[in-house]
Rosetta silent file (secondary structure, phi, psi, omega in degrees, C-alpha in Angstrom):
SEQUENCE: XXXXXXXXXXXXXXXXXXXXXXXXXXXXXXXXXXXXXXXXXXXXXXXXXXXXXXXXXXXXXXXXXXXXXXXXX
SCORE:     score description
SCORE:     0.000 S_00000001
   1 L     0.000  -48.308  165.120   13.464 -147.823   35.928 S_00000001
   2 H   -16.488  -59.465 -171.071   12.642 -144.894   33.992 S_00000001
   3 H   -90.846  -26.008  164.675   15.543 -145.425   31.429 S_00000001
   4 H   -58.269  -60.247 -137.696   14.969 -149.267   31.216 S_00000001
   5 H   -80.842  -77.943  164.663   11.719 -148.725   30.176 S_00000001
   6 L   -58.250    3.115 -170.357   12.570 -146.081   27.432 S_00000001
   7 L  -129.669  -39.627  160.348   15.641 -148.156   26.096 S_00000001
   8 L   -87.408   36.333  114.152   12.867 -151.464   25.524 S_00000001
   9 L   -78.472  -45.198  151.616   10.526 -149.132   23.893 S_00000001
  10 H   -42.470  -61.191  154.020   13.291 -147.711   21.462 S_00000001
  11 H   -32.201  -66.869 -173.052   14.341 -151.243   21.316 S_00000001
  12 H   -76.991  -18.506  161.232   10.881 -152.293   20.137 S_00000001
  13 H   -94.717  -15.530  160.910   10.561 -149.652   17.611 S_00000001
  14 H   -85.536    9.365  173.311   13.281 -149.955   15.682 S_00000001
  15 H   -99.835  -33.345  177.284   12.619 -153.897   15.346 S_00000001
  16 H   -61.527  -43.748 -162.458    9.164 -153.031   14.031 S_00000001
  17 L   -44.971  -31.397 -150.372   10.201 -150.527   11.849 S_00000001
  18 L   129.891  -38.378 -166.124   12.042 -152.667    9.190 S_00000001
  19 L    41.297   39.746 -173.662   14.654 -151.209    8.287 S_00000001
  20 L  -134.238  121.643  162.685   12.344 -150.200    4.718 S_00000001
  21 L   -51.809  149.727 -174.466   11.952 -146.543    4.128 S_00000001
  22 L   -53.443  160.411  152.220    9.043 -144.679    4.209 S_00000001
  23 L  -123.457  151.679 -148.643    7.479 -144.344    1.003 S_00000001
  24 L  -107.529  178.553  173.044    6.285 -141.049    0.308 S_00000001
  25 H   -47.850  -76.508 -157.238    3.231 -139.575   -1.981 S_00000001
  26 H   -59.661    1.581  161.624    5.635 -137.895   -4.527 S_00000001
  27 H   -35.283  -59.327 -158.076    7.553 -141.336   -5.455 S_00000001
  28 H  -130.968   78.003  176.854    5.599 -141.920   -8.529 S_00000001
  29 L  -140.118  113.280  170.192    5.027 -137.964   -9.067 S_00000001
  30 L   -85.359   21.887 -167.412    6.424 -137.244  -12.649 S_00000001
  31 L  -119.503  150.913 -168.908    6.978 -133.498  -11.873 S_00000001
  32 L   -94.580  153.631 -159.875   10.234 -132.435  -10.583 S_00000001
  33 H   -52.555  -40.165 -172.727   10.188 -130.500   -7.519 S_00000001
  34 H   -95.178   23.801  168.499   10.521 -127.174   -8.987 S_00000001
  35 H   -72.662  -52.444  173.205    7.916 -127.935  -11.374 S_00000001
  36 H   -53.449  -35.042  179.557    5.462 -128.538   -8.148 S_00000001
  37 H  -108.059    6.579  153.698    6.723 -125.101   -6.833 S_00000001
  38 H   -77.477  -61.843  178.854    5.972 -123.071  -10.148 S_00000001
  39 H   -54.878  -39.286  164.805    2.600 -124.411  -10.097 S_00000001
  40 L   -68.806  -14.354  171.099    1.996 -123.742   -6.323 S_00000001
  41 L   -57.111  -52.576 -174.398    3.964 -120.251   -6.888 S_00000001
  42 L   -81.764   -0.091 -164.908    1.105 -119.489   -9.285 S_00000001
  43 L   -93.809  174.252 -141.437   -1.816 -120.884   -7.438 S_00000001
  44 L   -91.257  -30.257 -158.122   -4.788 -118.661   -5.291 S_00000001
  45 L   -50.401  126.884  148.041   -3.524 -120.352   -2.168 S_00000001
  46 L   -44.212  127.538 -174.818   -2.279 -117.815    0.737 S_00000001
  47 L   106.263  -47.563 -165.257    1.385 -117.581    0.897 S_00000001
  48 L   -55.958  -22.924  129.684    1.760 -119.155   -2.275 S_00000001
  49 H    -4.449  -72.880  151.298    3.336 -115.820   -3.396 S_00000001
  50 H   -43.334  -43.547  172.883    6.021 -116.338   -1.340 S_00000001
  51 H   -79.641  -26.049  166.131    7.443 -119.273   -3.063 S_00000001
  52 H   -57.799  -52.031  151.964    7.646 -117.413   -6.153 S_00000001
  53 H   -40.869  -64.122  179.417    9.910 -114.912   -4.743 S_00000001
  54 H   -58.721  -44.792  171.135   11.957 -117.327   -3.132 S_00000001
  55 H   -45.554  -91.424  174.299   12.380 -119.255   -6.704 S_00000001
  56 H     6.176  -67.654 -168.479   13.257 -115.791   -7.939 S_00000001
  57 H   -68.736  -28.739 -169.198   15.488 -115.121   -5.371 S_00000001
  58 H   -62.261  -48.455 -135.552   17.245 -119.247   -5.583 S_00000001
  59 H   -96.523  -28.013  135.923   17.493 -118.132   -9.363 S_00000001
  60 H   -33.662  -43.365 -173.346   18.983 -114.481   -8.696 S_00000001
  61 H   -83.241  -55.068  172.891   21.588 -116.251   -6.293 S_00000001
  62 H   -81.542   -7.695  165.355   22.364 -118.526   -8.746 S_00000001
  63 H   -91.867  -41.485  161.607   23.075 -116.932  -11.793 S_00000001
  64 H   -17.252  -74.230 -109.159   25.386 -114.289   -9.384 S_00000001
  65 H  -111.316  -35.100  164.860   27.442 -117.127   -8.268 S_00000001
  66 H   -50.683  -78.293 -138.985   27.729 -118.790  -12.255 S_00000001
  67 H   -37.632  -52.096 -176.906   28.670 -115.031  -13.294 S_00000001
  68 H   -70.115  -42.915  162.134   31.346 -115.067  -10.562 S_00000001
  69 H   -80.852  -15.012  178.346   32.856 -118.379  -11.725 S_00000001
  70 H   -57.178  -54.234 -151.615   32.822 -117.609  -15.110 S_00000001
  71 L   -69.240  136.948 -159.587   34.890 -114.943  -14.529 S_00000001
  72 L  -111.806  140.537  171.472   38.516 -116.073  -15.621 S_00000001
  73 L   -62.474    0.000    0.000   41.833 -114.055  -14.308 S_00000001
């Protein structure tokens, strides 16, 4: 009964949903994500520190791995 019950409730939420994706805040947000995560990199907020490093580190990874393709035999 259990599994009936949970299989028409599944059932009933996927008919409501729609099939139309959420739409989120950041749709009709002209800043590109790592625009959003310079400014919060630089902001007062706790933590926000941390995403600055990790940019760093994204941007540190990624010029390594251009360097390494560059290089031609």
């Amino acid at each position: 009964m259990r599994a009936r019950s949970l299989t028409i409730t599944l059932a009933f939420l996927a008919a409501c949903s729609g099939g139309k994706a959420a739409k989120s805040a950041a749709d009709g947000d002209s800043l590109t994500e790592r625009q959003r995560d310079s400014i919060l990199a630089q902001s007062r907020i706790p933590g926000a520190t941390g995403v600055g490093r990790a940019m760093r580190a994204a941007d540190s990874a990624s010029a390594r791995v251009r360097a390494t393709d560059s290089v031609s035999p």
